[in-house]
C-alpha positions in Angstrom: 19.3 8.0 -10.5 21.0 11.6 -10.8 24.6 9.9 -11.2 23.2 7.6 -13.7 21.7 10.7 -16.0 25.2 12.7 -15.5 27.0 9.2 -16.5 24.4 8.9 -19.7 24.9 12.7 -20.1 28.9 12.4 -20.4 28.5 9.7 -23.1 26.5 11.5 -24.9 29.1 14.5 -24.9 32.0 11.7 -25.8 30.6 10.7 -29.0 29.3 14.0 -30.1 32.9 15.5 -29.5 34.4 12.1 -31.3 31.9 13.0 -33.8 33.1 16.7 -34.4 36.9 15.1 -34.5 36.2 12.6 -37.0 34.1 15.7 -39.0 32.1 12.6 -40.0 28.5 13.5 -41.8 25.6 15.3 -40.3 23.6 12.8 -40.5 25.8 9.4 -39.2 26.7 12.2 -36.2 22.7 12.7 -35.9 22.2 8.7 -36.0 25.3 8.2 -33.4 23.7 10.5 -30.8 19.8 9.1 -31.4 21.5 5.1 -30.7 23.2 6.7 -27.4 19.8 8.3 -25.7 18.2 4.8 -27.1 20.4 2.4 -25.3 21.4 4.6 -22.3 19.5 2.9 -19.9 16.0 3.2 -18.5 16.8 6.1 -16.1 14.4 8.1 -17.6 11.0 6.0 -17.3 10.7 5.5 -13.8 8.0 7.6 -12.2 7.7 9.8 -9.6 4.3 9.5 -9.0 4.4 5.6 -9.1 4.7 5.0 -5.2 6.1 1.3 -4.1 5.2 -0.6 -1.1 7.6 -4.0 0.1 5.6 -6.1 2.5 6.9 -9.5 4.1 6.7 -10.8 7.1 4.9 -14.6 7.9 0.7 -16.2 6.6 -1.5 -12.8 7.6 0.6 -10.6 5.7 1.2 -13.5 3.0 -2.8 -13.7 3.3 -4.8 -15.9 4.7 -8.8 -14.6 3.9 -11.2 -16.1 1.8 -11.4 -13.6 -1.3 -15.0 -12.8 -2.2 -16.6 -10.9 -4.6 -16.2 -7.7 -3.6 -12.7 -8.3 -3.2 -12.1 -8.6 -7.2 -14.5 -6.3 -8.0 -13.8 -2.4 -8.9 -10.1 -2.8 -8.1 -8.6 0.3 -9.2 -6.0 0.3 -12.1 -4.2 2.7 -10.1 -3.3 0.0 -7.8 -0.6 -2.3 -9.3 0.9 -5.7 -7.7 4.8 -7.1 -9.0 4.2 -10.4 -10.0 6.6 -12.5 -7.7 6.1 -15.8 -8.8 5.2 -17.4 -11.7 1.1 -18.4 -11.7 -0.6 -20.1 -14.3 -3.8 -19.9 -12.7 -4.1 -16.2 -12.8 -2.4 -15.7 -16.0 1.1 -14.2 -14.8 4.5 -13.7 -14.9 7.2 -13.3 -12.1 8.5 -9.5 -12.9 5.4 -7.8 -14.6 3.0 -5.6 -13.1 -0.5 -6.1 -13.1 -4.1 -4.7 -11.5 -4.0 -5.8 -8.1 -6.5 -8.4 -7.9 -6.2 -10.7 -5.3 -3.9 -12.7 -4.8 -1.0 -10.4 -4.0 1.1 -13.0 -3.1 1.5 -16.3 -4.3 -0.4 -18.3 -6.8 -3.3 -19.9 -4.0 -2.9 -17.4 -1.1 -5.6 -15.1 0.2 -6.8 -12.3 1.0 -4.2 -10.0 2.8 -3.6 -6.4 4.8 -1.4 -5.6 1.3 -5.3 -5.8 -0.4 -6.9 -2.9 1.3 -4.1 -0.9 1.9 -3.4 -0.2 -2.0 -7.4 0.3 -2.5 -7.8 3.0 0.4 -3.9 4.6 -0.6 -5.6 5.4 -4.2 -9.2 6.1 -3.1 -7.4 9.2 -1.6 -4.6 9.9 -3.1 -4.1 12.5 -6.4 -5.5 10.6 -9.6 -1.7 11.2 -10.7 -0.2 9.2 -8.2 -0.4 5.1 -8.8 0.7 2.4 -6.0 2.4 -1.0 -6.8 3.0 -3.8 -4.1 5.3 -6.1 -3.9 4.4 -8.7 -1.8 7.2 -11.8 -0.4 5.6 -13.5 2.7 6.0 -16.6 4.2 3.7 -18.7 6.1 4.9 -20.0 9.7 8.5 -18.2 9.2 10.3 -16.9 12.3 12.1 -13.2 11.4 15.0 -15.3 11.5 14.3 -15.8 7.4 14.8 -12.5 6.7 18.2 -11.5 8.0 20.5 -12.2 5.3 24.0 -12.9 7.3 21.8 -16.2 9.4 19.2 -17.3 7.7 20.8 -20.2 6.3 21.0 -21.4 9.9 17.6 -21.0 10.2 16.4 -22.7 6.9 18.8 -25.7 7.6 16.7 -26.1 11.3 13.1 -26.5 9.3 11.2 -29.8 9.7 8.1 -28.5 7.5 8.1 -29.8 4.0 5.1 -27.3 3.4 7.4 -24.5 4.8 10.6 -25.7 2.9 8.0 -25.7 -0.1 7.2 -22.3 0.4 10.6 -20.9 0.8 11.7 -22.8 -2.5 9.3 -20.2 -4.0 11.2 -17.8 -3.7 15.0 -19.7 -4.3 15.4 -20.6 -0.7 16.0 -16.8 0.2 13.1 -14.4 0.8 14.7 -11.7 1.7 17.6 -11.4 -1.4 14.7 -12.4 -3.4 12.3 -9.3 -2.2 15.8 -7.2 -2.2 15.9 -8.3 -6.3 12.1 -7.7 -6.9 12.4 -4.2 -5.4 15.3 -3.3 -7.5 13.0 -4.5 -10.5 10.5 -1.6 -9.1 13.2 1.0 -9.0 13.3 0.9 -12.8 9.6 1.8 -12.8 8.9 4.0 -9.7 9.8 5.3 -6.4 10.2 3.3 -2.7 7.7 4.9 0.0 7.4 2.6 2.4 7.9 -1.4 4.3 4.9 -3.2 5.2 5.2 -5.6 8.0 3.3 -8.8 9.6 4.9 -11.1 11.4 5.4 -11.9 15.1 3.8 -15.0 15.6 6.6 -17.6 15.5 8.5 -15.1 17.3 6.1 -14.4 20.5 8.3 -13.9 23.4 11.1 -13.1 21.9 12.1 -9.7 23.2 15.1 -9.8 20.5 12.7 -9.6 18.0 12.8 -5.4 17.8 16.5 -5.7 17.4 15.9 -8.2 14.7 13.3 -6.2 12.8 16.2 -3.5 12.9 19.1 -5.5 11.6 16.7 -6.2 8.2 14.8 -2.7 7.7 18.4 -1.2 7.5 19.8 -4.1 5.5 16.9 -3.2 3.0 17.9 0.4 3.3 21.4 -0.3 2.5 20.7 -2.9 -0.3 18.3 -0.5 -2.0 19.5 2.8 -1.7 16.6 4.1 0.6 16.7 6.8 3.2 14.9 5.7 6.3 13.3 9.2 6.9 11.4 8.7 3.2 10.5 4.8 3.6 9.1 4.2 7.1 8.2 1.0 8.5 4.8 -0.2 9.5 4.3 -3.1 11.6 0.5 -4.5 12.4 -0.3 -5.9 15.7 -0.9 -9.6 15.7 -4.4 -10.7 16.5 -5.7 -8.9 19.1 -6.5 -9.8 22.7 -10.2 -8.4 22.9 -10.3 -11.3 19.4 -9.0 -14.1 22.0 -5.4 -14.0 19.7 -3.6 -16.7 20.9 -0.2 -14.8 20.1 -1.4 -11.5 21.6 1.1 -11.5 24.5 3.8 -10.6 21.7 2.0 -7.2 20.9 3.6 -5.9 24.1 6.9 -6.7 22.1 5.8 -5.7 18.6 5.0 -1.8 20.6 8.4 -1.5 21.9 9.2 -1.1 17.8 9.4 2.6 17.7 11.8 2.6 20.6 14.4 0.9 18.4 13.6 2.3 15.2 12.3 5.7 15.4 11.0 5.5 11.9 9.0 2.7 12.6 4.9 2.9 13.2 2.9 0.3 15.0 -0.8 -0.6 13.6 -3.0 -2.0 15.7 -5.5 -4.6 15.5 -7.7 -4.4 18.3 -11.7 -5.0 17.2 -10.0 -6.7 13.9 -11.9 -10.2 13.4 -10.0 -12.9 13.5 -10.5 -16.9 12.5 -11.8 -19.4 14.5 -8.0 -20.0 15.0 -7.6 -17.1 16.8 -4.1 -17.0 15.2 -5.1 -15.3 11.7 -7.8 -12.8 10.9 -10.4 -13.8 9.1 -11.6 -11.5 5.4 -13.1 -8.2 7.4 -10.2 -8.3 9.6 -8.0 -8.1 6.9 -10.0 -5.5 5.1 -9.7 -3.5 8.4 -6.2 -4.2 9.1 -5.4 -2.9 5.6 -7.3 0.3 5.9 -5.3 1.2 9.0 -2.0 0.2 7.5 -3.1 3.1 4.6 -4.4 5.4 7.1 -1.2 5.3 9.2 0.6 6.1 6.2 -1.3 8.3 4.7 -1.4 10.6 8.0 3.0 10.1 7.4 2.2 11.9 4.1 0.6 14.7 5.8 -3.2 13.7 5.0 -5.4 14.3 8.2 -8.0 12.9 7.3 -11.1 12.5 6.7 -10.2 9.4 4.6 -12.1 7.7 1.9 -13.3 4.0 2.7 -11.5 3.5 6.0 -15.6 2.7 6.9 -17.3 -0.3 5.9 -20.3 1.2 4.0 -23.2 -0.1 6.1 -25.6 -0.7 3.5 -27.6 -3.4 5.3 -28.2 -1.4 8.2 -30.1 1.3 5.9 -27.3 3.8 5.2 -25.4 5.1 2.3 -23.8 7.9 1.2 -24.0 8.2 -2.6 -21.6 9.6 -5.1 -22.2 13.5 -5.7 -23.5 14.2 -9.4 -22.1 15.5 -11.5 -18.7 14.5 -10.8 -16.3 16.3 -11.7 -18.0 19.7 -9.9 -17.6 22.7 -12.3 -20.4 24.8 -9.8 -22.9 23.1 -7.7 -23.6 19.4 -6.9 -26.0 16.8 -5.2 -24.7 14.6 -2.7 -27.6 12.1 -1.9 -27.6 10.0 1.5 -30.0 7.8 2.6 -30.8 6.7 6.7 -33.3 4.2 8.3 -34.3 6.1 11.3 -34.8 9.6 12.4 -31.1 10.9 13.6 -29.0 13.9 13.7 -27.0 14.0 10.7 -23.6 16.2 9.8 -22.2 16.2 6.6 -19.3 18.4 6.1 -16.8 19.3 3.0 -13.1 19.0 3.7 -9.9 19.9 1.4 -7.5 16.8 0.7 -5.6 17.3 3.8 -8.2 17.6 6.2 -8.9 20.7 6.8 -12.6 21.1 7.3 -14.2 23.5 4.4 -18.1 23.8 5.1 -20.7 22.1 7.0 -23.7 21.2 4.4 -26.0 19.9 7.4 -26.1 19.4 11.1 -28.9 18.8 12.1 -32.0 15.9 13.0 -33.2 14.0 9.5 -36.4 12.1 9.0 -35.5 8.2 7.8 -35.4 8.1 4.1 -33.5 9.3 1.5 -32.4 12.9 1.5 -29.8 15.2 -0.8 -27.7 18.2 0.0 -26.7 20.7 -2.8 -23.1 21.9 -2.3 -21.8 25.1 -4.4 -18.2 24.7 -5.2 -17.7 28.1 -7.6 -15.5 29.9 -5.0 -13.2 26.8 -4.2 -10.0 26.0 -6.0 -9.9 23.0 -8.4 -8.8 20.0 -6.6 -9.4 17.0 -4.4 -12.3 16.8 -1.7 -13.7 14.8 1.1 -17.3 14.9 1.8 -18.3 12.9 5.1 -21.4 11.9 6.7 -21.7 11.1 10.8 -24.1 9.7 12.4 -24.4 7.9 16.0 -24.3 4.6 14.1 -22.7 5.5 10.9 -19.7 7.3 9.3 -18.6 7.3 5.4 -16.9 9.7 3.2 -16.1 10.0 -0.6 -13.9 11.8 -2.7 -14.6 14.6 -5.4 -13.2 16.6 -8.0 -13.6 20.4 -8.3 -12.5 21.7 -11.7 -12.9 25.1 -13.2 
């Protein structure tokens, strides 16, 4: 980006000087340098504050969940997706971004880790900062599809009309066709990180570390990314304690780290699965999301406590409640409700983690009970507020403005 500013800057030095030669009008010299900042390029919209995530890998990261309700519903505009293919169904086009509604993927695919990582990234991050995913999965593929010297080989070895299909969506090369969507996402914002799932239609292969090498630094390379700014996240398959039928190859999938040192393993352990036992089923997806976020977050240098990495357990009796008012310009009421007498905390922390006062610790009657927080003598900014109890933990974010 630098090189191409200095390159735009130089041409805009050529014609002034050409200008100054010819002694040609004020104006005409005016108009001359106005058309050269105009069609210089687009170096100067992409933002730095737009954070991009690349996920691949084979059906649980392309999605496989049934999206419900709550799945569509308050999606933050914060949280973009890249369009990657064409979808008449959901009103799209391949190359625009839109609000992340589910599907990320593909025009009929499902509900993915990619869904719940963007929401809990935002839910914590500045309101400044937006996310986009781009999304190019493949159901059933080995990680043979995405290595860009062999996969050719592998393609031509396919039986699967439903998996030729698939790869057709994307021009019969995944990986040169995430590799062009990402440079699409340069224009408009920054790289952060690689999302992976995949492992399945590999379990066994103890090659398959080396493998996941060979592409992270090909997408390095290809893209112009530094691999101690964009590291790589790679989720567990379904887990052994969910009866995962693959579950043997999570012994391979932790060896990752060992080959790339910028590499992070997510797990999936107590992540529900189908009654496949090969994909997870909608709350294992939420979960699996959550974790992806949190992972990366915590690379970011938040601790913690993070916003919606619980599941709100409303039908067990408890809630925590947005403070009021919100945005906090002195004191406010956070309201939380319990079903049973139980020792409660509820404690204030800065946005990276740092804990900043406890508001109660102590038993509570069932019901539903506020706690009045003053917030004068703190600086304006993000904060967590969280609640614990033996059955229950939640947290939410607010603003402190002077």
């Amino acid at each position: 980006m630098q090189k191409s500013i200095f390159t735009n800057f130089l041409k805009i030095l050529i014609i002034n000087d050409l200008a100054n030669k010819m002694k040609i009008s004020t104006f005409l010299k005016t108009s001359l340098l106005v058309f050269a900042l105009l069609f210089s390029g687009r170096v100067f919209s992409q933002d730095p504050n737009f954070y991009i995530y690349l996920c691949f890998g084979q059906s649980n990261m392309e999605g496989q969940g049934t999206i419900e309700a709550m799945d569509k519903n308050n999606v933050n505009s914060r949280f973009q997706v890249l369009q990657s293919v064409n979808c008449s169904n959901l009103s799209r086009t391949k190359g625009k971004w839109y609000k992340a509604v589910p599907p990320l993927t593909r025009c009929w695919s499902g509900l993915s880790p990619a869904d719940y990582f963007g929401r809990t990234m935002v839910e914590n991050l500045p309101d400044s900062i937006r996310i986009g995913i781009i999304n190019v999965s493949v159901a059933g593929c080995k990680i043979e599809l995405y290595d860009k010297d062999t996969y050719t080989t592998y393609v031509a070895s396919i039986t699967e009309t439903w998996l030729k299909n698939i790869i057709a969506e994307y021009n019969g090369n995944p990986y040169g066709y995430l590799v062009d969507m990402a440079k699409l996402a340069q224009k408009d914002g920054v790289i952060k990180g690689i999302l992976l799932h995949q492992g399945e239609s590999n379990t066994g292969d103890t090659q398959w570390p080396a493998k996941v090498k060979k592409i992270y630094n090909n997408l390095l390379t290809d893209l112009n990314l530094k691999s101690d700014s964009v590291p790589l996240l790679a989720g567990e398959v379904v887990h052994a304690d969910q009866g995962g039928i693959c579950a043997s190859m999570n012994t391979i999938i932790n060896r990752l780290p060992q080959t790339i040192p910028t590499s992070y393993v997510i797990s999936s352990s107590k992540c529900t699965d189908a009654n496949d036992n090969l994909h997870f089923n909608s709350a294992g997806y939420r979960e699996l999301g959550k974790r992806y976020a949190k992972k990366m977050l915590q690379i970011m240098g938040y601790n913690g406590p993070f916003v919606g990495t619980q599941e709100l357990m409303v039908a067990k009796g408890f809630s925590l409640e947005q403070n009021y008012p919100n945005p906090v310009y002195g004191e406010t009421v956070i309201p939380f409700e319990i079903p049973t007498e139980t020792f409660v905390s509820l404690k204030i922390y800065n946005n990276i983690g740092t804990e900043i006062r406890e508001l109660a610790g102590q038993k509570y009657q069932a019901g539903k009970h506020t706690a009045t927080f003053n917030a004068r003598e703190l600086p304006e900014g993000i904060y967590i507020y969280t609640l614990k109890t033996d059955d229950y933990t939640g947290s939410r974010k607010m603003i402190i403005e002077k």
